[in-house]
C-alpha positions in Angstrom: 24.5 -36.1 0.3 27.7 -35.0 3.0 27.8 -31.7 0.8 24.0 -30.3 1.5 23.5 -28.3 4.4 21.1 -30.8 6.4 19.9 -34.1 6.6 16.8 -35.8 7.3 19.2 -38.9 8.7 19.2 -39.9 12.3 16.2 -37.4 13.4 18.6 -34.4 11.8 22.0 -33.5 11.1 24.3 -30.3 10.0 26.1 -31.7 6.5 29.1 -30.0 5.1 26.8 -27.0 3.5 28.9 -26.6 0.6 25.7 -26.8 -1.6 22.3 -25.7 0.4 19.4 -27.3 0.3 18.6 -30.7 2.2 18.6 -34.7 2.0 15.3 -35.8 2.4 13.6 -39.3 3.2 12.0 -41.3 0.3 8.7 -41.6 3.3 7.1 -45.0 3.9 4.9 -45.4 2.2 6.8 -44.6 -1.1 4.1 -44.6 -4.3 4.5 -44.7 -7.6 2.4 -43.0 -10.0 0.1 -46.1 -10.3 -0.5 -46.2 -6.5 2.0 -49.1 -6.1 4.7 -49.2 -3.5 7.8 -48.7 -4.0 10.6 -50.5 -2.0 12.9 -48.1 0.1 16.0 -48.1 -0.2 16.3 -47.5 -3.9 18.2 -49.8 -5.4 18.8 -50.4 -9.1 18.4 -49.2 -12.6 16.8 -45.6 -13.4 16.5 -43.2 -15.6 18.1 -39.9 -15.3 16.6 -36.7 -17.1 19.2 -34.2 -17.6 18.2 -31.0 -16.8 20.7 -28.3 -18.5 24.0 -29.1 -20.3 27.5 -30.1 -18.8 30.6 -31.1 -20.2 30.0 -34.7 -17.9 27.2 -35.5 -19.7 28.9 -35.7 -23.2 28.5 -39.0 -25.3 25.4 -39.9 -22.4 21.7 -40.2 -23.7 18.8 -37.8 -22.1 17.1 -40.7 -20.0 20.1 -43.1 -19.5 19.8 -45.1 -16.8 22.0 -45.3 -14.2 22.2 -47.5 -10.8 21.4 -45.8 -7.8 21.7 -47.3 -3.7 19.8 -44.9 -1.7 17.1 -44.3 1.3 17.5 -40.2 1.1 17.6 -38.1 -1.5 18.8 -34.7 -2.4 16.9 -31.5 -3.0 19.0 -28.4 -3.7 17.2 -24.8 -3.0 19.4 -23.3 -5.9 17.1 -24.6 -8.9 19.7 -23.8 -11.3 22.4 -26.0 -9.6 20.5 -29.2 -10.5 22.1 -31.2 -13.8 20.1 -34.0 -13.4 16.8 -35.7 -11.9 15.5 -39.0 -11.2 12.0 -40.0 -10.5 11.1 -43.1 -8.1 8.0 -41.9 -6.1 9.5 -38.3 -6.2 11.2 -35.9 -8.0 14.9 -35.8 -6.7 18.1 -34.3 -7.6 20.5 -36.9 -9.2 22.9 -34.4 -10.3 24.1 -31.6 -9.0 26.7 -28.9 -10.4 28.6 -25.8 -9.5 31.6 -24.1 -11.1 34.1 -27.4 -10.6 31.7 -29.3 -8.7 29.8 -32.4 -10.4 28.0 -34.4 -7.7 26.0 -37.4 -8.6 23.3 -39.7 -6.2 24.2 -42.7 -8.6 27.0 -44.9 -8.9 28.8 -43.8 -12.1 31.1 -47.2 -11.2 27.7 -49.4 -11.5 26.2 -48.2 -14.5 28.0 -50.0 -17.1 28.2 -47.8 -20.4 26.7 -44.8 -19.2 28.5 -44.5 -16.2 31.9 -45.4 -17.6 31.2 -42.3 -20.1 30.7 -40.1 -17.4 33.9 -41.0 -15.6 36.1 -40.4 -18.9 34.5 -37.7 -19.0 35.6 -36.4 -15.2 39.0 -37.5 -16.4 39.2 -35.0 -19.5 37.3 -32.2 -17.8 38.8 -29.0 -17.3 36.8 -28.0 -14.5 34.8 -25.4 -16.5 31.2 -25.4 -18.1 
């Protein structure tokens, strides 16, 4: 989230602006698509759609799920920058990637197989797509 340009957090904050576009609040109430609410923060298991191809998603399933801790979320303006979504009441960014930069709103070290694929995968990347 530190790399966006703003934040929703603490009634607004400058980030680091290294990717633009903005970290947004889940809202309260959060709905799912059945009209039932959704607890926030997010915290657990959830599928991750992958939006375009990337060497750190080699070996991972479309639709693994991975564990994510979160009360903000991520929306990049540059479309084409997104890797991945996730879905919990909104649409939101769960990947992001640019030239060297692979940024995830999950925790890779919490979600067992797939997330353990996706650090070998850091390990053996060359930095290029």
């Amino acid at each position: 989230q530190a790399l966006m340009a703003r934040s929703e957090e603490n009634d607004g904050v400058d980030c680091l602006d290294i990717i633009p576009g903005e970290v947004r609040y889940f809202g309260s109430p959060l709905l799912d698509a059945d009209g039932k609410r959704l607890k926030v923060p997010h915290m657990g298991w959830n599928r991750v759609g992958q939006v375009r191809d990337h060497p750190l998603w080699q070996g991972i399933e479309d639709g693994s799920r991975f564990y994510f801790v979160h009360s903000y979320y991520v929306h990049a303006e540059d479309r084409g920058l997104v890797a991945g979504t996730v879905n919990y009441g909104v649409s939101a960014d769960a990947a992001l990637a640019r030239d060297n930069l692979f940024a995830v709103q999950f925790h890779p070290e919490k979600s067992a197989a797939s997330g353990l694929q996706l650090l070998r995968n850091f390990l053996e990347w060359n930095g290029q797509c």
